[in-house]
C-alpha positions in Angstrom: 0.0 0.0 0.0 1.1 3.2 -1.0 2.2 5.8 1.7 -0.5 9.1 1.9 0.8 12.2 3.7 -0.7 15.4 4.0 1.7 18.6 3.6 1.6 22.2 5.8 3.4 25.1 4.3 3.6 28.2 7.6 4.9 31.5 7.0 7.5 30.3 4.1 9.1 27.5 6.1 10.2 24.0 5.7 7.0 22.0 4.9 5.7 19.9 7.3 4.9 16.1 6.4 2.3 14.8 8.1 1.4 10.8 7.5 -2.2 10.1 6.6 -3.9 7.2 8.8 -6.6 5.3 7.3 -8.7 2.7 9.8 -10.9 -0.3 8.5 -13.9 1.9 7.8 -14.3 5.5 7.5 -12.9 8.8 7.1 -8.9 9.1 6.3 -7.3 11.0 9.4 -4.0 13.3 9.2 -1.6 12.0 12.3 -0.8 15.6 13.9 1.0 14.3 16.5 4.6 15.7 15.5 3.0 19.2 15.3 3.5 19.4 19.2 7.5 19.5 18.8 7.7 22.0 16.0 5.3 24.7 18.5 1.8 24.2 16.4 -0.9 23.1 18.2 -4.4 22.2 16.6 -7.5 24.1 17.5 -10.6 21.9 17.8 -13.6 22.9 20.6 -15.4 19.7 21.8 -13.1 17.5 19.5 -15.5 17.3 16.3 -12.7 16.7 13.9 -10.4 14.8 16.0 -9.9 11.0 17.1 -8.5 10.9 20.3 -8.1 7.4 20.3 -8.1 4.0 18.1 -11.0 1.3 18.7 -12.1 -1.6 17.6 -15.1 -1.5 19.0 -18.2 0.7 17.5 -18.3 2.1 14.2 -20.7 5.0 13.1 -21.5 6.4 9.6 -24.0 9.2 10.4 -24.4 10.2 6.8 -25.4 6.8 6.0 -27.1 5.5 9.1 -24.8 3.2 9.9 -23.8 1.4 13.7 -22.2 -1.0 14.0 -20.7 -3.1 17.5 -17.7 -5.5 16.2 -18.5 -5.6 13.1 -22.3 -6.4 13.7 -25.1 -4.1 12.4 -27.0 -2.7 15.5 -30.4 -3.7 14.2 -29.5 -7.6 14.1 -28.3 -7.6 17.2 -31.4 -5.6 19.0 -33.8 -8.5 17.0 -32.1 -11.3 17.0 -29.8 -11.2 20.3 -30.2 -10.3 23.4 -28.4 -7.3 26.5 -25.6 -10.2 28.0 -24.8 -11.9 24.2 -24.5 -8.2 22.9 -22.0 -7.3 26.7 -19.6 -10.5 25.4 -19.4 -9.5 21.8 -18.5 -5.8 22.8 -16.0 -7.0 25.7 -14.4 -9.6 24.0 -15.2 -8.8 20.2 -16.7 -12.0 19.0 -20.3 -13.5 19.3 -19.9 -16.2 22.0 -20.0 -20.2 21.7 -22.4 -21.7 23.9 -21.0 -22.8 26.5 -18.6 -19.3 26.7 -22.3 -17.8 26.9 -23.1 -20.0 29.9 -19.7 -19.1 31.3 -20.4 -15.7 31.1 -24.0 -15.3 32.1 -22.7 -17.6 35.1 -19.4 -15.2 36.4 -22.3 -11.9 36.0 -24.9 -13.8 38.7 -22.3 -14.1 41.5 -21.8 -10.4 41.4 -25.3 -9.2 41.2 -25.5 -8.9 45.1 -24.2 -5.5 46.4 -22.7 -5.3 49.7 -24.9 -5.2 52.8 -23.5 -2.1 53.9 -23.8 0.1 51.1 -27.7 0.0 52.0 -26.8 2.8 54.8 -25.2 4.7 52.3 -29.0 5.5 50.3 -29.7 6.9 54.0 -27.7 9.6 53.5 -29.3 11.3 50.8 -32.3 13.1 50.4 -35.5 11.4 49.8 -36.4 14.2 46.6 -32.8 13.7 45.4 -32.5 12.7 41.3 -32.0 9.4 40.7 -28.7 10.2 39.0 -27.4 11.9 42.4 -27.8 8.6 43.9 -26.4 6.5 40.4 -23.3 8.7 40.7 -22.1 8.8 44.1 -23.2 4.8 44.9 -21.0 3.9 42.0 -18.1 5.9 42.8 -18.7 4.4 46.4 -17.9 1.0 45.4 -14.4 1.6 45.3 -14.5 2.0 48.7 -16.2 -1.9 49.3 -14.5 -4.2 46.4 -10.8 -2.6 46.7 -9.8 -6.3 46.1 -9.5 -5.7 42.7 -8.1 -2.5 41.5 -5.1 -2.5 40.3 -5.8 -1.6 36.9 -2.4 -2.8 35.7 -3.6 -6.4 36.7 -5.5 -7.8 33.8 -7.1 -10.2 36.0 -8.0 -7.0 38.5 -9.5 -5.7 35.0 -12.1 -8.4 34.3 -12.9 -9.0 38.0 -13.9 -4.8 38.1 -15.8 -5.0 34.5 -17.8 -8.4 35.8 -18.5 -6.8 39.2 -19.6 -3.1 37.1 -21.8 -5.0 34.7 -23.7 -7.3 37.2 -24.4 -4.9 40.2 -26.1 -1.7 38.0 -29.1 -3.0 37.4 -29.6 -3.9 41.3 -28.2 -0.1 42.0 -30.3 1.0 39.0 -33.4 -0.4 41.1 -32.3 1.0 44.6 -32.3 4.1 43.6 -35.7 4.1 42.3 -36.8 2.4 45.3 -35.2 4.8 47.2 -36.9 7.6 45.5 -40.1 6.1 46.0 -39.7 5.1 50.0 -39.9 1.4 48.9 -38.1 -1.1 50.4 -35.0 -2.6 48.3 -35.6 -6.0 46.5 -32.6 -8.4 46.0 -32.1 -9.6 42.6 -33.1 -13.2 41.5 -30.7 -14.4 39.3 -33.4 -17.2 37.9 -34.5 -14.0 35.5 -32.9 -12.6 32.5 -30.7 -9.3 32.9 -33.5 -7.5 31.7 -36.3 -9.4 33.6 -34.0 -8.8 36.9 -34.3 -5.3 36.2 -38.0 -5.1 36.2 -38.1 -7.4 38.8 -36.2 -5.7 41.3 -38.5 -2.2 40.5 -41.8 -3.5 40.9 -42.0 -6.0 42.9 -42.9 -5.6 46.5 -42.7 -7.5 49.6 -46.5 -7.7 49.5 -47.1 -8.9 45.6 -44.2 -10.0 43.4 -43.9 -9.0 40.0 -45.0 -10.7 37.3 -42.4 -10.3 33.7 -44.7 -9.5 31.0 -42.4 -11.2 28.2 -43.0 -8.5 25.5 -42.4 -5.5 27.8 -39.4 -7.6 28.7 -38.3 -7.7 25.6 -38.8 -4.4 25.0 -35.9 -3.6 28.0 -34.0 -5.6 26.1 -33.6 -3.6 23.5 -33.4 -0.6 25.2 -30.3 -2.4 26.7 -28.8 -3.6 23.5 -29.9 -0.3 21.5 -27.8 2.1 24.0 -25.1 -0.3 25.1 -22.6 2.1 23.3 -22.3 4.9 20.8 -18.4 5.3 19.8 -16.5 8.3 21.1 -19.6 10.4 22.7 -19.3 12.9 25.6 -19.6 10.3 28.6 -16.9 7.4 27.0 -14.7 10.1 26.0 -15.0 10.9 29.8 -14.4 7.3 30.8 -11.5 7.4 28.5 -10.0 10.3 29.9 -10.5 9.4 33.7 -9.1 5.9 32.9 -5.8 7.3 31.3 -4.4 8.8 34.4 -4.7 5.4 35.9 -7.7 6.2 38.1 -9.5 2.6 39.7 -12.9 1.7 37.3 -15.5 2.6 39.9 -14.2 6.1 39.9 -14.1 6.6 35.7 -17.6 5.1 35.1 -19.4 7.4 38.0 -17.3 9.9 36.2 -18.9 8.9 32.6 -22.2 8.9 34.7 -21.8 12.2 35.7 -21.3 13.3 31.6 -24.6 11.3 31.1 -26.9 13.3 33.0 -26.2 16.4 30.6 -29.8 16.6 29.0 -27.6 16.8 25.7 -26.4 13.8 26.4 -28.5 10.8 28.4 -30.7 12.9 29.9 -32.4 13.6 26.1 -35.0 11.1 26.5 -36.3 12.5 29.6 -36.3 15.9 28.4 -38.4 14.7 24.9 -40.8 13.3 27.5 -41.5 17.0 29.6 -41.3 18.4 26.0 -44.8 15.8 25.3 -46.0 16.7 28.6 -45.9 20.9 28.0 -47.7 20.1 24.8 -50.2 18.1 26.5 -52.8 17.3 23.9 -52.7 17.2 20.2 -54.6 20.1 19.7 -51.5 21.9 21.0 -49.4 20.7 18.3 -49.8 23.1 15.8 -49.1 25.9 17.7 -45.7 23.9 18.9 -44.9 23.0 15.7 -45.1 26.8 14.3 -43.0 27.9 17.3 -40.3 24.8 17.0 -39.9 26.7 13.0 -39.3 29.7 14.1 -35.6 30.8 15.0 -36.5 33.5 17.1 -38.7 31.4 19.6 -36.7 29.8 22.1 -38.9 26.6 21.9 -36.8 23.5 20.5 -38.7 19.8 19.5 -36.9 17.4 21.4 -36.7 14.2 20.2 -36.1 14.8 16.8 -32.3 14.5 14.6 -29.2 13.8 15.9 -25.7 15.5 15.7 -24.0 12.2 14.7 -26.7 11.2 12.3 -27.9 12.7 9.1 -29.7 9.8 8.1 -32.5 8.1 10.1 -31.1 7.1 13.1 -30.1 3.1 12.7 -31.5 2.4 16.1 -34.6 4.6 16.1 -36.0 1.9 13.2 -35.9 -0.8 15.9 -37.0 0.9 18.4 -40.2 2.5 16.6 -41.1 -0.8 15.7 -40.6 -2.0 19.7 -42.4 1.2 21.0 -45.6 0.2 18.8 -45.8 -3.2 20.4 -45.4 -1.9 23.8 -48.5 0.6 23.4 -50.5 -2.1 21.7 -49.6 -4.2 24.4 -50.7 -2.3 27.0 -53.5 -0.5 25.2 -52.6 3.1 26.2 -54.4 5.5 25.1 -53.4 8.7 27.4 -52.7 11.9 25.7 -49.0 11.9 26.2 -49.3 8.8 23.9 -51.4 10.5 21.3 -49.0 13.3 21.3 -46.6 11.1 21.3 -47.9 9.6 17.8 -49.3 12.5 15.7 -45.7 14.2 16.7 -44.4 10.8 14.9 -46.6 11.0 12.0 -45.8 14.3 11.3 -41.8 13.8 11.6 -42.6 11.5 9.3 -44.3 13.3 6.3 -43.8 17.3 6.8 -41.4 18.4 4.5 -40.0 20.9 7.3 -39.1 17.9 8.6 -37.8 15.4 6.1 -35.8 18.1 4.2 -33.8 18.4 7.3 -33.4 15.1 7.8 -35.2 15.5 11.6 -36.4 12.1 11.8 -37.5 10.7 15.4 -34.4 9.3 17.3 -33.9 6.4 19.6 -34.4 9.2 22.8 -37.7 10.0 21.0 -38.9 6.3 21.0 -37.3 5.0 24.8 -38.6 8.0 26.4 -42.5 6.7 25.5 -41.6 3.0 26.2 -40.2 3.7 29.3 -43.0 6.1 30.4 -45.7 3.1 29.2 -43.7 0.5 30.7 -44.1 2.5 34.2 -40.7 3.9 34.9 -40.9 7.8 35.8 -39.0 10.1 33.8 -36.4 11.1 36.7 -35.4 7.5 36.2 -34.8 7.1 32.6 -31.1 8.2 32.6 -30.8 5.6 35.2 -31.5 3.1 32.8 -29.5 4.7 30.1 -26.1 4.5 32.4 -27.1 0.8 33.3 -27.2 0.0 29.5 -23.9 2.3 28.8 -21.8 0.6 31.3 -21.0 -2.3 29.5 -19.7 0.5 26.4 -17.8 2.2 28.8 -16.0 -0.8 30.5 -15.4 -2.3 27.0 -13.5 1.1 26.1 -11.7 1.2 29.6 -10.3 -2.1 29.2 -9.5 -1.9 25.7 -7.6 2.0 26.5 -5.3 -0.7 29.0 -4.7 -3.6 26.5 -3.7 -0.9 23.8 -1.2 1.1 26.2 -2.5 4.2 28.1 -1.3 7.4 27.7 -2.3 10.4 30.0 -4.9 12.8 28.3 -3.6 16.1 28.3 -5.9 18.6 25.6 -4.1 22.1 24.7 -5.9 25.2 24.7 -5.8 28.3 22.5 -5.2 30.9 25.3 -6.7 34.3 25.1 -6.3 36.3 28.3 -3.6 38.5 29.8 -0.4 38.9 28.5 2.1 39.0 31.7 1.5 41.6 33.8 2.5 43.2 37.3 0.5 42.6 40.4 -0.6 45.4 42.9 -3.1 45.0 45.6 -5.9 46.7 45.6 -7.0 45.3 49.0 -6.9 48.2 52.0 -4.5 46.8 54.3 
């Protein structure tokens, strides 16, 4: 294969050669990093046009609508897999053999129990506190009870921390909603799927146990598999970074929880779901839609596009077809749902719309399944982080089998030039 460089020519001197880098898929990048020693820095605010890494992981074509986890299209895996078969093929990078499956769904059981103490720890916060509060600091806590196995230069350390991560958010997941609700917590039964242990653990009670309808569990499934990881985005970019200065794993994914609660981030689908709740009926909807077209109302459509994607979001498809079932399921026929629908059916067919390519994204969708499914929206980022962990341990480990190197951005600074100091302070 013939060699590609790119050439800079600054202020008449020497030209700089600069390789050019071209992955399995995708665009060709220019290698910049020899810039650094010759006093050029490039400027790039929130990293749009650079790669900060190399993965093997997840691959993303937004012009074309493409996602893909190892190699695997994301809509054959959200119909024809399921969450755990999906968490082996991003960890390890191929689909499992049976008896690897069993293996694996075997080592994520005997972690699903969280320590005894960590109970007391809920106690601490505020019964009105978000969700997320409570997802955040409990994970950052566990450092502080599994210390056993964090020495990240350990390899064996490493899969004992991503098993231990993987198994234990869903039973955290459900304290915190518990929590919020003044419920008491309910241990996990390890009999049920990931996703029917989830849904479990939320609604049952000590007074009636919960019974998994299979379609709604099904449909928490794909929510799983549909959000289980999303390439270099704000919260595994964070994971990335905490993890390259070495910091233990329970630490770097509360960190990439905390990115995840950004409403621009996870917290989308809960704020597509207040958005259907100020509109309120579909008699509204006209009068939102003018004011979502006009740039000088502050009023924006959530729900609708996606910076990555300017094509139809890949997993949207499934998960339309998912969030149907569920209402027919369930028969709902509330006017967030309504809403909901004509809002879909216009996306769909206005020409305002379609002409800017603002088709109805997977927030969109999970946002009315979860609401119909019974889950409140304070909770829905929960869920998000629960599916996302297994994306964020996936790139942690990888960061360590590929070599780890500190992150350390530049900046283009703008203020002061030096200057003398004199108090201004009385003394």
């Amino acid at each position: 294969m013939v060699k590609k460089t790119a050439t800079i020519t600054i202020d008449g001197k020497p030209p700089i050669e600069l390789d050019i880098l071209k992955g399995t898929l995708g665009y060709e990048e220019i290698d910049i990093r020899s810039l650094g020693s010759r006093g050029y820095f490039t400027f790039d605010p929130g990293f749009t046009s650079t790669a900060s890494c190399q993965s093997k992981i997840t691959y993303i074509d937004g012009d074309q609508g493409i996602l893909l986890h190892r190699g695997f299209p994301i809509d054959q895996l959200a119909l024809h897999s399921n969450y755990l078969e999906v968490c082996y093929i991003l960890l390890h990078g191929e689909t499992p053999n049976a008896e690897q499956f069993r293996d694996f769904h075997v080592a994520i059981n005997r972690h699903t129990m969280l320590h005894e103490q960590i109970h007391h720890l809920f106690r601490g916060f505020c019964r009105d506190s978000h969700p997320m509060a409570l997802m955040c600091g409990i994970t950052g806590a566990l450092a502080a009870f599994y210390h056993d196995a964090m020495d990240v230069n350990v390899k064996w350390h490493r899969e004992v921390a991503a098993m231990r991560l993987l198994a234990k958010m869903p039973t955290m997941a459900a304290m915190c909603y518990k929590y919020s609700i003044g419920q008491p917590f309910v241990y996990p039964r390890n009999s049920l799927s990931y996703a029917g242990n989830i849904l479990h653990m939320m609604f049952s009670t000590p007074c009636e146990e919960y019974e998994v309808n299979p379609i709604i569990e099904r449909a928490m499934d794909r929510i799983l598999i549909l959000h289980a990881d999303h390439e270099q985005n704000a919260s595994t970019s964070t994971v990335r970074t905490a993890g390259s200065s070495g910091a233990n794993p329970f630490a770097c994914i509360a960190a990439g929880i905390a990115s995840l609660w950004g409403p621009a981030h996870g917290g989308a689908n809960e704020a597509c779901l207040l958005m259907l709740e100020e509109i309120g009926n579909v008699d509204q909807i006209p009068e939102f839609l003018r004011r979502a077209k006009d740039k000088n109302d502050v009023f924006r459509l959530m729900g609708f596009g996606h910076r990555v994607y300017k094509n139809y979001d890949p997993r949207a498809r499934v998960m339309r077809e998912t969030c149907h079932e569920i209402l027919q399921e369930l028969n709902l026929k509330e006017d967030l749902m309504e809403v909901a629908m004509e809002l879909e059916h216009i996306a769909l067919n206005d020409s305002y719309f379609i002409e800017r390519k603002l088709y109805p994204n997977v927030d969109f969708y999970s946002g009315i399944i979860l609401k119909a499914i019974g889950i409140p929206s304070s909770m829905f980022t929960v869920i998000f982080a629960m599916a996302r962990t297994v994306g964020w341990i996936a790139h942690w480990k990888e960061m360590y089998d590929n070599g780890i190197k500190i992150a350390r951005p530049r900046q283009l600074y703008t203020g002061y030039n030096e200057r003398t100091f004199v108090s201004k302070i009385n003394k």
